[in-house]
FIMAR-921064 format. One record per residue (C-alpha): x, y, z; residue number from 1; residue in one letter. Coordinates in pm, 1 decimal. Each point is the difference from the previous one (the first is absolute). Layout:
REM FIMAR-921064
X:Y:Z:NUM:a .
...
//
This chain:
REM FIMAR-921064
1706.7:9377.9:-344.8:1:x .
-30.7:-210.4:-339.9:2:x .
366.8:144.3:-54.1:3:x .
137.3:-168.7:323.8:4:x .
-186.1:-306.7:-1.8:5:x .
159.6:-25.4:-397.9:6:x .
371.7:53.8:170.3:7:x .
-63.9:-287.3:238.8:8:x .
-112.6:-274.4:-248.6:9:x .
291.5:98.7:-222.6:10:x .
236.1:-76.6:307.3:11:x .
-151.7:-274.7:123.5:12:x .
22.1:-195.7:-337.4:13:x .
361.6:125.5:-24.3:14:x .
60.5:-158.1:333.6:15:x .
-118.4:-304.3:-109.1:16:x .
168.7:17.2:-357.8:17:x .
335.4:40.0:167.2:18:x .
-48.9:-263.0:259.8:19:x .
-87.0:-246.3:-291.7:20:x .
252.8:58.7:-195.7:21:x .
254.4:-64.3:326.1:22:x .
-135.1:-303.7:80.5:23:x .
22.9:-181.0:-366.0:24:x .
394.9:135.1:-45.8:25:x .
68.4:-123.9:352.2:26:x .
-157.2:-354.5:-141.1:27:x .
157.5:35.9:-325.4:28:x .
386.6:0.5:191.8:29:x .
-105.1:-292.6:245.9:30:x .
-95.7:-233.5:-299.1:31:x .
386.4:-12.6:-124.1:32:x .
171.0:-66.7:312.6:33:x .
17.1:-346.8:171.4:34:x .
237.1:-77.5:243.4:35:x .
14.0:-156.0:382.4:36:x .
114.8:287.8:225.8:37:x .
388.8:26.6:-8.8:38:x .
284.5:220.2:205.8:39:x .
103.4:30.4:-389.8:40:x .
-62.1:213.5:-293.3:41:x .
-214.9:-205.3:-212.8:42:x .
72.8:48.5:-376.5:43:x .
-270.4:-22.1:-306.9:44:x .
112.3:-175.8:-335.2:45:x .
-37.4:294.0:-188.8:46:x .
296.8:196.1:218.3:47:x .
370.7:22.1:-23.3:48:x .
198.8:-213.3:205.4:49:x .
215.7:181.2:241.0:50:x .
396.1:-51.2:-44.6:51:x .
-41.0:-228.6:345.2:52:x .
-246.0:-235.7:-193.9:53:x .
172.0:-7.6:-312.1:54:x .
362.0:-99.4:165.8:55:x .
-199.3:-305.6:213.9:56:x .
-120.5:-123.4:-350.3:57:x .
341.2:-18.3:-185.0:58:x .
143.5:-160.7:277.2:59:x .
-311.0:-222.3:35.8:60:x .
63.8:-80.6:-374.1:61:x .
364.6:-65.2:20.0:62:x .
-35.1:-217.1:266.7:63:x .
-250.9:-180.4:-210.6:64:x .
209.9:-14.6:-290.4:65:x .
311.8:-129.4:278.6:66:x .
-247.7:-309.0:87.9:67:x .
-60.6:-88.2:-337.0:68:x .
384.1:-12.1:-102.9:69:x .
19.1:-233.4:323.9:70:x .
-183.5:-242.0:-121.9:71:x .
69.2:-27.0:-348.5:72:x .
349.2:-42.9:110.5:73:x .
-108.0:-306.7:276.7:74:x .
-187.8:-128.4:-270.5:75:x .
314.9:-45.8:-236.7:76:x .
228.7:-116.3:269.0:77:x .
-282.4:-296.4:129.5:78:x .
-20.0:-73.1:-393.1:79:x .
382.7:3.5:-38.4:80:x .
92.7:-225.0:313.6:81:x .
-284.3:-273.8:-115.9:82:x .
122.0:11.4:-336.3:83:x .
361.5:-49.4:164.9:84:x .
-159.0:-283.5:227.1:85:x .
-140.1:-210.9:-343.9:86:x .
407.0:21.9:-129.6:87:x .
265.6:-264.5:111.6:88:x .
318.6:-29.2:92.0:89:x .
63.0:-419.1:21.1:90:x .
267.6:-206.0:145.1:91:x .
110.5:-332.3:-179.1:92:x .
177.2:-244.7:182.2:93:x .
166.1:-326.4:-160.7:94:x .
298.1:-183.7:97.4:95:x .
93.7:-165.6:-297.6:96:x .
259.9:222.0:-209.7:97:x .
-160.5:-109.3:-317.6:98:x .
-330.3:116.3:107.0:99:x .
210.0:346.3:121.4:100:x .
138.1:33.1:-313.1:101:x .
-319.5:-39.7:-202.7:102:x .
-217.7:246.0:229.4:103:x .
284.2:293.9:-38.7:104:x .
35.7:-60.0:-398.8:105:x .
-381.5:58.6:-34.3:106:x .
-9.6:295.7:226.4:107:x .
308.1:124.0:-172.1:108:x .
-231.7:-53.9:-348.7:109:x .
-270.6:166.3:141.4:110:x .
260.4:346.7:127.9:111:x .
-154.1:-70.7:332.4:112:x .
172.9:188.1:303.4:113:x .
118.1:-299.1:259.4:114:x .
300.0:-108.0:215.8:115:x .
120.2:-394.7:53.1:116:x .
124.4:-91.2:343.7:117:x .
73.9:-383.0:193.6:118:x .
-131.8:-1.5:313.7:119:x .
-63.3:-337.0:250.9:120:x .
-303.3:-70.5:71.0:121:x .
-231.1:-335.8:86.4:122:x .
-187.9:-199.9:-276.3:123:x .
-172.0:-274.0:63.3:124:x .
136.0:-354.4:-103.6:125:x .
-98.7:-303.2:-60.4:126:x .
198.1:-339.4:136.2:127:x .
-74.0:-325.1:-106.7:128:x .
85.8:-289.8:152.1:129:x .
2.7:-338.3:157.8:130:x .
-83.1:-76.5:345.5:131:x .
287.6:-110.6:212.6:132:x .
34.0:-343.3:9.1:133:x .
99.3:-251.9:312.6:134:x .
384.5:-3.1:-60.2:135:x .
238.5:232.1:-211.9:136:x .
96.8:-343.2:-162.9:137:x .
-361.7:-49.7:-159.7:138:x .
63.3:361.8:-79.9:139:x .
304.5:-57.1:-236.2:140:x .
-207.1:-273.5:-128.4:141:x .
-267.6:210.2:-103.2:142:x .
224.0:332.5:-140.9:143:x .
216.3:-283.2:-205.9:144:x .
-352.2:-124.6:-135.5:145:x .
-95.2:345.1:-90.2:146:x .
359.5:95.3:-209.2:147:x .
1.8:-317.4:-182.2:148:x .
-359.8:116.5:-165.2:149:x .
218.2:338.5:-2.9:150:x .
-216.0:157.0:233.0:151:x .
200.5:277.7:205.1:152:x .
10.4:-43.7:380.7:153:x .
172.3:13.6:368.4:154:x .
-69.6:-77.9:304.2:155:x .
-53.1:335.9:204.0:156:x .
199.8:-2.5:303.2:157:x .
-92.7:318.0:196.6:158:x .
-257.1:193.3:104.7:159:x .
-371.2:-83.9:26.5:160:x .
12.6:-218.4:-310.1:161:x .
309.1:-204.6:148.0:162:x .
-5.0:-358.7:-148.8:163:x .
-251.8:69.4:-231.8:164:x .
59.5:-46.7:-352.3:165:x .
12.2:298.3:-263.0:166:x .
-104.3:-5.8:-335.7:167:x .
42.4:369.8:-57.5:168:x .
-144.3:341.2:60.9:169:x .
-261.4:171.2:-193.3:170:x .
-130.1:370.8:-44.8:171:x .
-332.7:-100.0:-30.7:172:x .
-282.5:-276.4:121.2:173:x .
-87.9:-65.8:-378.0:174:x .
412.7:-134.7:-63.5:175:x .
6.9:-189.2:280.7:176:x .
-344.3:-163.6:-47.5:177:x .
136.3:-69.5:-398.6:178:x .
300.1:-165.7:147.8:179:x .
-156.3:-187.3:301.3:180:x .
-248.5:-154.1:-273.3:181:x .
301.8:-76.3:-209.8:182:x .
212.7:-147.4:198.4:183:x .
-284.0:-227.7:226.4:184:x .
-127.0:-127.1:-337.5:185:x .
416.3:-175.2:-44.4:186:x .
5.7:-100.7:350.9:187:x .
-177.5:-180.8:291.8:188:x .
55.7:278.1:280.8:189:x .
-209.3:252.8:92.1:190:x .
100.3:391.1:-29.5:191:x .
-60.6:271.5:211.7:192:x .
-7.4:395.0:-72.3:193:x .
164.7:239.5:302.2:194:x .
-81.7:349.1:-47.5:195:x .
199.4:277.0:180.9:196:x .
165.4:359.0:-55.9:197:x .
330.3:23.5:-65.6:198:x .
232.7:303.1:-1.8:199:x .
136.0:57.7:-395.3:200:x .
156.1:254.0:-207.4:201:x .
-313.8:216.7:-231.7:202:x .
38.2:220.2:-283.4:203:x .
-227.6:347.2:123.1:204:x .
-124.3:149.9:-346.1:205:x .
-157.2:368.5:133.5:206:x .
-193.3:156.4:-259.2:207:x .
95.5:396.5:30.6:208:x .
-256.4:166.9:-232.3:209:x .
-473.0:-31.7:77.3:210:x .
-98.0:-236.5:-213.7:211:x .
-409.6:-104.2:-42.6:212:x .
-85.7:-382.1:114.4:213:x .
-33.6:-21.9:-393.5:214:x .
317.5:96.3:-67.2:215:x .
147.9:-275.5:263.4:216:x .
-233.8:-253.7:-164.3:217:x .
187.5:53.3:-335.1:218:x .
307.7:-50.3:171.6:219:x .
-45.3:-331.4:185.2:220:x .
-183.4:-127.7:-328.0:221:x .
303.3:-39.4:-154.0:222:x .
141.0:-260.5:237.9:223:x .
-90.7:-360.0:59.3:224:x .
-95.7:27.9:358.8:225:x .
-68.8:-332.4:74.5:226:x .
404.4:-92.1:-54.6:227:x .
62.9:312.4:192.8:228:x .
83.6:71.2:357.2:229:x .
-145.1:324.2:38.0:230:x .
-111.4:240.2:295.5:231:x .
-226.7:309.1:-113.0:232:x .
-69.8:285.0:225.3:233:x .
-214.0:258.6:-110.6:234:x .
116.7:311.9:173.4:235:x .
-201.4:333.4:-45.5:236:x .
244.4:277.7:-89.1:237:x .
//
């Protein structure tokens, strides 16, 4: 009897040995897994990628790498078209042919790209003048006054300024104020100033080549603006 109730404790504490030793490797395996439940294979770090995997990561990759060249390349284009937005490409208008011919032989100095064309176009001008007065005869009284202080002037006879009395035309307000204050300060009439457009022949300087608002700055300082008749447009390229 002592030999069979020896037998059974041996096998009962192998039982429970085994069982043990079950339960911690089963606990041991559940500690390195985490992951929701999936219809998929879920993959550790530690294993291989499968050929599947590894062909949706290059092409993950390249795609990454396509994105990146995309950009770069919007971000030279936006920094090349507002670099070609600060240049210029200005248009010069004058009508007088002295003020033509100055403008092209400084370009020329410079080796600036442009072209020279006439075209017609409307300027303002300035008219001065005397009012009409009651008869043409007190009119011819008045223009013979004028040329014997060899003062220039008609009598108008058509249009909106008929039977008024010219004294010229001017390009700008500041001549014809100059020769208003002139001529009152001889005489005892009273001048007027009639500003309107009229159609005349221009000189179209087009610069051909970007130039920087500095650049155009150099250019004009070379003229005496205030004696010149001059239109400046400044075009973006």
């Amino acid at each position: 009897m002592k030999w069979l109730f020896f037998i059974i404790v041996l096998i009962n504490a192998a039982f429970f040995g085994w069982a043990h030793m079950i339960k911690h490797n089963a606990a041991q395996v559940n500690d390195h897994v985490y992951a929701p439940p999936v219809s998929t294979s879920i993959r550790l770090l530690s294993e291989p990628a499968n050929s599947e995997e590894k062909a949706a990561m290059v092409k993950a990759k390249q795609q990454s790498q396509e994105m990146e060249a995309s950009l770069k390349k919007a971000l030279t284009v936006a920094e090349a078209n507002a670099n070609d937005r600060s240049m210029l490409c200005p248009q010069l208008e004058v009508e007088k042919n002295a003020d033509d011919a100055q403008i092209t032989h400084a370009l020329t100095k410079l080796k600036w790209k442009y072209s020279d064309k006439q075209v017609m176009g409307k300027r303002p001008k300035f008219w001065l003048y005397i009012e009409a007065p009651d008869t043409h005869a007190k009119a011819r009284e008045i223009v013979n006054a004028l040329h014997e202080r060899s003062i220039d002037s008609f009598i108008i006879t058509r249009g909106e300024m008929k039977n008024r009395i010219s004294l010229g035309l001017y390009s700008s307000q500041e001549g014809a104020d100059e020769a208003r204050k002139r001529i009152e300060s001889k005489l005892r009439y009273k001048l007027n100033i009639y500003r309107h457009l009229r159609t005349v022949s221009l000189h179209q300087i087009n610069v051909e080549q970007p130039i920087s608002d500095e650049d155009l700055e150099k250019l004009l300082s070379q003229f005496d603006l205030t004696k010149m008749m001059i239109k400046i447009e400044k075009n973006p390229c």
